[in-house]
N, C-alpha and C positions, 0 to 999 in steps of 0.2 A: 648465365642462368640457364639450367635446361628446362626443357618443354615436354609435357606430353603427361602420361597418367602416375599422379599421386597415388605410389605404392599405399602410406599410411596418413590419417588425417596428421598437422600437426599436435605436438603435445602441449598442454596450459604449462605455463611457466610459474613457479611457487613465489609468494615474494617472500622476506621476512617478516618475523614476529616485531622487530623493533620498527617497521614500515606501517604498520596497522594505523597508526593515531595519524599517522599525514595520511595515507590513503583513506580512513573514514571522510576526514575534512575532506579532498576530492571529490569523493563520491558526492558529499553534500553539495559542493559549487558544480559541478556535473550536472545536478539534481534541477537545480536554480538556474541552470541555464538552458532548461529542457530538453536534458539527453538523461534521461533513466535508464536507456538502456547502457550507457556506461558508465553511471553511478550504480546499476544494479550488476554489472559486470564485476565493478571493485568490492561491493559486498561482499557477492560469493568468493574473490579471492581472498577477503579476508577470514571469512567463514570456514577454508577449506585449510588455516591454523589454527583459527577458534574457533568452533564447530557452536560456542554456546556466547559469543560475543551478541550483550544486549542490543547496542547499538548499531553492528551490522544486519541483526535481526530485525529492525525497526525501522532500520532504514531502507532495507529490502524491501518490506512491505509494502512501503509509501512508493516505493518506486514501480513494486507491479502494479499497484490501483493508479501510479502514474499514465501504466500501458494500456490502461483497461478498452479505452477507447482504440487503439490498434490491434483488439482482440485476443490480450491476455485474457485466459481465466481467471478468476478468481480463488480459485480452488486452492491452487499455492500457496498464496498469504494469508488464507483462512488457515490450512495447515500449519503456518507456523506460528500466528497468532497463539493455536490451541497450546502450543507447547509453551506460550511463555509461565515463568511461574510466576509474575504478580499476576492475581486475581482483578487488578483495575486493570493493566494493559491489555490483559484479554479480551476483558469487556471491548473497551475504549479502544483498541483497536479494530475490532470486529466490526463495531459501527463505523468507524472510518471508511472500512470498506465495502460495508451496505450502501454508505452515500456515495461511493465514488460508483460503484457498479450501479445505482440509480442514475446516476447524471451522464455515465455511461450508454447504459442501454436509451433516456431518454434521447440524448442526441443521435444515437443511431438510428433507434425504429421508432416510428411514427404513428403504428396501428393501433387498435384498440388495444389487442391482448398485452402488447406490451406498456400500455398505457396502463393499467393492471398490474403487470407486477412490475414498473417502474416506483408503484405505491405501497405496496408491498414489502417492498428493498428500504423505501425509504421508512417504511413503518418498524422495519427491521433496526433501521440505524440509528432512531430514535430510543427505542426500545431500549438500546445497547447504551446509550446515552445518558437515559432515567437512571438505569443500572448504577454505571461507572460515576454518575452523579452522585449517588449513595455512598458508595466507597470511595470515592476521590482522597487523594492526600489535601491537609489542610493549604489553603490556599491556592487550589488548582483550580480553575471553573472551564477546564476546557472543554468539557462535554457540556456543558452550558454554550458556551462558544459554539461546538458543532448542531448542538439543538437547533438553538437561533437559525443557526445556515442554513440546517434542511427545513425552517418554517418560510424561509425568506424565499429560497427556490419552490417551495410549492405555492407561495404566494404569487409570489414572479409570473411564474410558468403556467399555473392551473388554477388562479384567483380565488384560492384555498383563503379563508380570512378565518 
């Protein structure tokens, strides 16, 4: 092995198109075992042959707001949220990531200001919730489901009744 300075960074290595459906599954057990960063690792390689794949779109998301707390932005997964074309994932994902970036910045900072728009974020992902409640597909109550959770955490946390 030689030593000394890397003329060029290495290059990403492509996988195949027929690798995609065992590498989502990956990503997902990756995910579950609290490493996003290389379940969000295998998105983007599946992303970089399907540029418009729902499900590494989706899964990507849940894996930044995984980061949130190690100091990903949000910005990204808001960005790709906007492009999806169901009108309920949009919704319904956006509040996803208002309440992860709530529970976020709460565990972070402590102070008042941020005690303010930690309510804010989560007014936001509420909001997005009411929404995607409206449009849901028949038999889906999963923005009911994340209602309930951001009432429970403000219960929890700032004895919001």
């Amino acid at each position: 092995m030689q030593t000394g300075v890397v003329k060029q960074p290495p290059q990403l290595m492509l996988i195949s198109r027929e690798a995609i459906p065992g590498s989502l599954g990956k990503a997902e057990r990756y995910r579950l075992l609290n490493q996003p960063w290389q379940a969000e690792s295998i998105c983007r390689d599946v992303l970089s042959i399907e540029s418009s794949n729902q499900a590494a779109l989706i899964l990507l998301v849940l894996c930044l707001t995984d980061q949130f707390e190690e100091g990903v932005s949000p910005d990204e997964a808001l960005k790709i949220v906007e492009g999806f074309p169901n009108q309920y994932h949009r919704i319904y994902y956006s509040g996803i990531i208002y309440e992860r970036q709530a529970i976020a910045t709460f565990r972070r900072e402590r102070d008042y200001r941020s005690r303010r728009r930690v309510c804010l974020l989560f007014q936001n992902a509420m909001e997005s919730n009411k929404q995607a409640q409206a449009i849901r597909p028949q038999d889906n109550d999963d923005s009911v489901l994340r209602w309930n959770a951001c009432v429970r955490f403000l219960e929890r946390n700032w004895g919001f009744q």
